[in-house]
KETI-640563 format. One line per field, with one value per residue: residue number from 1; chain; x, y, z of N, C-alpha, C, O, CB in turn. Coordinates in nm, 3 decimals. Glycine has a CB too. Example, Ala and Ser with C-alpha at 12.3 -4.5 7.8 and 13.67 -1.06 7.14 Angstrom:
2
pos [1, 2] $
unit [A, A] $
nc1 [1.319, 1.285] $
nc2 [-0.569, -0.225] $
nc3 [0.780, 0.708] $
cac1 [1.230, 1.367] $
cac2 [-0.450, -0.106] $
cac3 [0.780, 0.714] $
cc1 [1.320, 1.290] $
cc2 [-0.330, 0.003] $
cc3 [0.780, 0.787] $
oc1 [1.424, 1.341] $
oc2 [-0.332, 0.114] $
oc3 [0.846, 0.804] $
cbc1 [1.131, 1.408] $
cbc2 [-0.447, -0.060] $
cbc3 [0.905, 0.572] $
//
This chain:
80
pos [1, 2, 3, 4, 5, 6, 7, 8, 9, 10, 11, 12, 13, 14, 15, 16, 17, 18, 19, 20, 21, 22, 23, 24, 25, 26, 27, 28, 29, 30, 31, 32, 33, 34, 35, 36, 37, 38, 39, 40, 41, 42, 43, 44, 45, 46, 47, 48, 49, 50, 51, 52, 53, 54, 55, 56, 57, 58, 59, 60, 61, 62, 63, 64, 65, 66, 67, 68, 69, 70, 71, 72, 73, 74, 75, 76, 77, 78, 79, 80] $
unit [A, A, A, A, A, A, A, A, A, A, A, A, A, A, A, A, A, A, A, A, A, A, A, A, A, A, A, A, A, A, A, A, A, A, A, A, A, A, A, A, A, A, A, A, A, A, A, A, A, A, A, A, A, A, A, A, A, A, A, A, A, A, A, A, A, A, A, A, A, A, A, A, A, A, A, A, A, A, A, A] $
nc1 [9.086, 9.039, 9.006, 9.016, 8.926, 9.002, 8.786, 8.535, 8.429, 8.615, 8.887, 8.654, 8.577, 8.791, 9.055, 8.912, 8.810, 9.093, 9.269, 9.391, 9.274, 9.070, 9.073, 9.183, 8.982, 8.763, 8.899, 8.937, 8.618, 8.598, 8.717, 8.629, 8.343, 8.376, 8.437, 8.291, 8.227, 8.106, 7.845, 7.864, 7.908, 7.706, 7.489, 7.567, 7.552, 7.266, 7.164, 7.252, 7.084, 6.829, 6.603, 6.291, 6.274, 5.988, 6.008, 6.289, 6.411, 6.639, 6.675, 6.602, 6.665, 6.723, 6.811, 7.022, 7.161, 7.134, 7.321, 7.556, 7.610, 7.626, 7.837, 8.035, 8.020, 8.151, 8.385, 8.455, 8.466, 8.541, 8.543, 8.618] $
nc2 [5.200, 5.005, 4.671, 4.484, 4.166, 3.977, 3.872, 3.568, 3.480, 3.574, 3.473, 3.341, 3.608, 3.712, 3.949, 4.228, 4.586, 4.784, 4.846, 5.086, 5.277, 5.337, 5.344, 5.586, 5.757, 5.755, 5.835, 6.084, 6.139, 6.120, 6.373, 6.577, 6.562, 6.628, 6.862, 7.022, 7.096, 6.870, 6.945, 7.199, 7.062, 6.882, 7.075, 7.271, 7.056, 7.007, 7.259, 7.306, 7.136, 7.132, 6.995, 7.037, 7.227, 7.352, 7.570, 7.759, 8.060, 8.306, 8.546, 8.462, 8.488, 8.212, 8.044, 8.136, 8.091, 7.786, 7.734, 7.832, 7.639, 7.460, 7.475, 7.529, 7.224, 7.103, 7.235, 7.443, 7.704, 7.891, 8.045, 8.379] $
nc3 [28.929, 28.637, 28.587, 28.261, 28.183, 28.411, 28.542, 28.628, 28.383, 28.220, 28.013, 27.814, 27.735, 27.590, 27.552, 27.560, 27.588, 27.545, 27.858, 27.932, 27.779, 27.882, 28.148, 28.117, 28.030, 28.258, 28.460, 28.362, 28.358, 28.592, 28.687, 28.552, 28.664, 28.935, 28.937, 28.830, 28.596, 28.400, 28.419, 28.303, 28.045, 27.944, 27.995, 27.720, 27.567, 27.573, 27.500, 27.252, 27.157, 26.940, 26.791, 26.912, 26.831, 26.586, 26.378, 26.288, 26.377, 26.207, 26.329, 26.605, 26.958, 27.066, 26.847, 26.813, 27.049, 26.986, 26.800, 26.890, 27.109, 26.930, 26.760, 27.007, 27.078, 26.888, 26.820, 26.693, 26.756, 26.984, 27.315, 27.440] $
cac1 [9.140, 8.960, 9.109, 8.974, 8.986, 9.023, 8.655, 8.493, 8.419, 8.729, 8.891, 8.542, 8.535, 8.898, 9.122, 8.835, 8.874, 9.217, 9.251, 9.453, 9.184, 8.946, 9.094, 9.168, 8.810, 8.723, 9.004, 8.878, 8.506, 8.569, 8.783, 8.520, 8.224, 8.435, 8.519, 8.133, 8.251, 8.028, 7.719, 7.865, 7.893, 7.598, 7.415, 7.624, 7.516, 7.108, 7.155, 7.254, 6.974, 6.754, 6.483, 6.254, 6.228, 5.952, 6.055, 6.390, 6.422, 6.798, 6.703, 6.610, 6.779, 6.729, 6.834, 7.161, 7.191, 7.193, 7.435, 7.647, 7.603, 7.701, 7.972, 8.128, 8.060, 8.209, 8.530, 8.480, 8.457, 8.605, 8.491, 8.743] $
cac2 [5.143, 4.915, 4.549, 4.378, 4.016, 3.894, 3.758, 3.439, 3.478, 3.664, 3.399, 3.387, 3.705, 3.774, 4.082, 4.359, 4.720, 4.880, 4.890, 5.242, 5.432, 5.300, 5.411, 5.768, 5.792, 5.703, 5.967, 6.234, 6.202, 6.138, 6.526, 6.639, 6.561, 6.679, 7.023, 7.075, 7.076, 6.775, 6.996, 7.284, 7.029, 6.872, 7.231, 7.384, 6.963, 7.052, 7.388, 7.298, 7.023, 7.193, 6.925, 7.068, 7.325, 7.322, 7.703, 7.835, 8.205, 8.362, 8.618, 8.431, 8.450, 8.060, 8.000, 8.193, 7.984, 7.653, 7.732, 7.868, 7.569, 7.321, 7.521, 7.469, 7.105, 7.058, 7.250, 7.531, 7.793, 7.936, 8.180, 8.456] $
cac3 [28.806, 28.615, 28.540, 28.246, 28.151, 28.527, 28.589, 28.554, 28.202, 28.135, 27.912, 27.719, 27.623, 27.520, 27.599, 27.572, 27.522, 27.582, 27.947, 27.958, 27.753, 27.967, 28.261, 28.100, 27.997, 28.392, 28.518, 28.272, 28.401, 28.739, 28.736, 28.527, 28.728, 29.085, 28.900, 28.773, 28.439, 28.351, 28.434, 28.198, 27.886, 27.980, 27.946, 27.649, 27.493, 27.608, 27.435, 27.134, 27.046, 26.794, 26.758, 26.908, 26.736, 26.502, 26.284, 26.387, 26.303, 26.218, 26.415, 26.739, 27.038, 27.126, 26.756, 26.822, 27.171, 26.956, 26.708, 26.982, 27.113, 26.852, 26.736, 27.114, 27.111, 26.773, 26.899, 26.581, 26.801, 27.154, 27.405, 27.447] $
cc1 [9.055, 9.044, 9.015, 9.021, 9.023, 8.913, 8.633, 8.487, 8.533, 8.808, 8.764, 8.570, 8.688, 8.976, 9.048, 8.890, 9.021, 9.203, 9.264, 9.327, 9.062, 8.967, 9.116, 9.042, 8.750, 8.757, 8.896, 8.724, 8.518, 8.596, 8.667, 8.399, 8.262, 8.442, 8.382, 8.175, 8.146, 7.898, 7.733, 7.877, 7.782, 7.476, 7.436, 7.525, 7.321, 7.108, 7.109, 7.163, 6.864, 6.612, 6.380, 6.174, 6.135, 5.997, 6.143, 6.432, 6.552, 6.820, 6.715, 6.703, 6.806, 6.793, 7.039, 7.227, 7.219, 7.262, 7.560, 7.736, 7.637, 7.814, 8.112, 8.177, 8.159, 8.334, 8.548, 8.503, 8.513, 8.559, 8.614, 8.708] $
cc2 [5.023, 4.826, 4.460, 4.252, 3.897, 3.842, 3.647, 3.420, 3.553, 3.594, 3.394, 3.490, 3.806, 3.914, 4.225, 4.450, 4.735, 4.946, 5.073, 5.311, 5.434, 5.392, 5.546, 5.845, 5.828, 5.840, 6.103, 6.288, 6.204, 6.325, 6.612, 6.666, 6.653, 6.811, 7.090, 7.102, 6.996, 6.845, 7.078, 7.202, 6.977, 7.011, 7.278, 7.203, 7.035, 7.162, 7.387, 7.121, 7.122, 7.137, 6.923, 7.191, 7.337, 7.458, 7.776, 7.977, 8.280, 8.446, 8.591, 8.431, 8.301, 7.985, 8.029, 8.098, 7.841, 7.686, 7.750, 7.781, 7.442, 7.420, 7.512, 7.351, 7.098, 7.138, 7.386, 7.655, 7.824, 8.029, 8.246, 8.510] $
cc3 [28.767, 28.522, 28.435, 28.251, 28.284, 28.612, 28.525, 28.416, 28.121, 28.005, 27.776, 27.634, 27.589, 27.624, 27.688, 27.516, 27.595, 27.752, 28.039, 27.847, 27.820, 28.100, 28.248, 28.115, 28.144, 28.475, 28.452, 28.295, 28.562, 28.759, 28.694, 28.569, 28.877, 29.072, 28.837, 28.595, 28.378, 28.357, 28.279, 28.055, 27.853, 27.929, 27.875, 27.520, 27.482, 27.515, 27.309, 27.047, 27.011, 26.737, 26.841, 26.927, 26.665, 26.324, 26.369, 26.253, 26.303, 26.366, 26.575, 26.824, 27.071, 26.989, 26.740, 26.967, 27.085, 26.901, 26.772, 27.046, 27.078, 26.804, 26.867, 27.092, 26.986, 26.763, 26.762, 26.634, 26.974, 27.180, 27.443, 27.569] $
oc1 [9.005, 9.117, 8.943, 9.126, 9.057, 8.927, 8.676, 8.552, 8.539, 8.797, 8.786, 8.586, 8.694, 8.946, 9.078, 8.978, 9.040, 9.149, 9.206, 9.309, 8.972, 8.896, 9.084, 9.009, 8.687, 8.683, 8.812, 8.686, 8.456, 8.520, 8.613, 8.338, 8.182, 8.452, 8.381, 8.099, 8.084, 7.819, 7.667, 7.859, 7.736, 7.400, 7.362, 7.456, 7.277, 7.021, 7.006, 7.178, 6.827, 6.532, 6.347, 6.078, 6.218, 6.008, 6.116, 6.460, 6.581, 6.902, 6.787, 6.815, 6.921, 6.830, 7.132, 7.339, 7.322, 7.351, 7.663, 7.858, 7.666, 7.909, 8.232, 8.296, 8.275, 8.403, 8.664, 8.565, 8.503, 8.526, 8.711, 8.784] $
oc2 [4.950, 4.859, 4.373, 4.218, 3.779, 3.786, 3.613, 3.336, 3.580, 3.651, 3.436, 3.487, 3.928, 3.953, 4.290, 4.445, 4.686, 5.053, 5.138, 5.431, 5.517, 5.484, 5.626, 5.946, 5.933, 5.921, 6.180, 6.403, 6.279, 6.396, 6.696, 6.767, 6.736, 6.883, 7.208, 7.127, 7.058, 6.790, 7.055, 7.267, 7.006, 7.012, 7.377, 7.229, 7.099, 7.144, 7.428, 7.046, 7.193, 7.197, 6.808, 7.235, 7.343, 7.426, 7.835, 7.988, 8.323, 8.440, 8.649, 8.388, 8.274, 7.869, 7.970, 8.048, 7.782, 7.672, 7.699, 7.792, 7.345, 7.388, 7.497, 7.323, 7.082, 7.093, 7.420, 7.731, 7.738, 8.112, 8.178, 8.588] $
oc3 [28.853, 28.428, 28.485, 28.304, 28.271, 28.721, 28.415, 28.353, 28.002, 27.897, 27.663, 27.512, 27.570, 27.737, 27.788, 27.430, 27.706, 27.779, 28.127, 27.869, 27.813, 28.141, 28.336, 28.178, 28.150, 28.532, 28.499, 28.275, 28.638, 28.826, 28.766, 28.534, 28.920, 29.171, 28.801, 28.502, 28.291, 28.280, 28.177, 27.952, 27.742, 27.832, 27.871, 27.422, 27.387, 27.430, 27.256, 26.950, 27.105, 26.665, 26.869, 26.990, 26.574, 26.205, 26.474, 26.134, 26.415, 26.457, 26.655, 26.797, 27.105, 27.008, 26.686, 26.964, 27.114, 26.984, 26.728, 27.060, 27.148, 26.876, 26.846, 27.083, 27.025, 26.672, 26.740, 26.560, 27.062, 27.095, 27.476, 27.626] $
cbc1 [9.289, 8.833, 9.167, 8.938, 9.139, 9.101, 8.521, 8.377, 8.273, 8.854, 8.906, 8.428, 8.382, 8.822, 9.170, 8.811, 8.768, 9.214, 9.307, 9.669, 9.138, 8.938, 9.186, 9.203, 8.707, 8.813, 9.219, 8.879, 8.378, 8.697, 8.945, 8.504, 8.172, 8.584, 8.684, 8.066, 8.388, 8.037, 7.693, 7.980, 7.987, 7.627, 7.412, 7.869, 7.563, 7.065, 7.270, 7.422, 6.885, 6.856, 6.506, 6.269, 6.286, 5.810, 5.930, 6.566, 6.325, 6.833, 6.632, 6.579, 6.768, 6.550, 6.716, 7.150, 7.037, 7.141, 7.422, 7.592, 7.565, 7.599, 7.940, 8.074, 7.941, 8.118, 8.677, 8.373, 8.341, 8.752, 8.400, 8.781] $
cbc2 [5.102, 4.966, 4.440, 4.389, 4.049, 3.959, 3.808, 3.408, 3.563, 3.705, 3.281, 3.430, 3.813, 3.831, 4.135, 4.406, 4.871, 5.025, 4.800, 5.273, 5.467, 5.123, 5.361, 5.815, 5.634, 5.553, 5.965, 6.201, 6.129, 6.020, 6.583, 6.615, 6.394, 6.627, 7.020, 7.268, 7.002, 6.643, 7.093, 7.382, 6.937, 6.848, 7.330, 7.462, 6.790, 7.102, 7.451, 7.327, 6.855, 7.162, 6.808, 7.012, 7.342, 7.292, 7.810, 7.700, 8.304, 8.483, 8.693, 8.345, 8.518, 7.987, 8.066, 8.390, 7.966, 7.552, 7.831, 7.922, 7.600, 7.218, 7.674, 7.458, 6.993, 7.069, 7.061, 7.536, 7.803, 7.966, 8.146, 8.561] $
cbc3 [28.823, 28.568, 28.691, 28.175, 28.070, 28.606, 28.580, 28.586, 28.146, 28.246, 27.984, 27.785, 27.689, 27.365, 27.466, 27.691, 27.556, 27.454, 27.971, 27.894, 27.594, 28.005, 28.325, 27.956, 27.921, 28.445, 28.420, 28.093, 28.344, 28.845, 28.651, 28.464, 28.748, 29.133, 28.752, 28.873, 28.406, 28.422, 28.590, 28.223, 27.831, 28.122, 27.995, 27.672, 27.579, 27.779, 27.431, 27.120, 27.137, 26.667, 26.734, 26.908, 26.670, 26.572, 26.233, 26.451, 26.366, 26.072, 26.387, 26.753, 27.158, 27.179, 26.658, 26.847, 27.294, 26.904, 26.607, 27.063, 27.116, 26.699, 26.694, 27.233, 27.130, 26.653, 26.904, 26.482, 26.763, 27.189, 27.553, 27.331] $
//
């Protein structure tokens, strides 16, 4: 768990962020990294970058891999 606001400079620098989404955030990668999950978004993220690319062709298969790709991250699409 992570405590802000209780170091030396804690007064200084105020409240901070929101301790509870902090600690969700923390929770949510720790499970994610333990469960290999973090690899698979990691790899579906890698996929779907596009820049460098220099001519992406409809037909491609690596062109069909990014779109695939950002349509995961961006939550438009599901694997059945």
């Amino acid at each position: 768990m992570v405590v802000f606001g209780k170091g030396p400079e804690g007064p200084a620098l105020g409240s901070g962020p929101n301790p509870s989404l902090c600690n969700l955030r923390l929770a949510v990668a720790r499970v994610s990294k333990m469960s290999g999950a973090a690899e698979l978004i990691t790899q579906i993220i890698e996929d779907g970058d596009d820049s460098d690319f220099p001519h992406v062709y409809i037909a491609s298969p690596a062109f069909c891999e990014v779109l695939t790709a950002q349509l995961l991250c961006s939550g438009r699409a599901l694997i059945l």
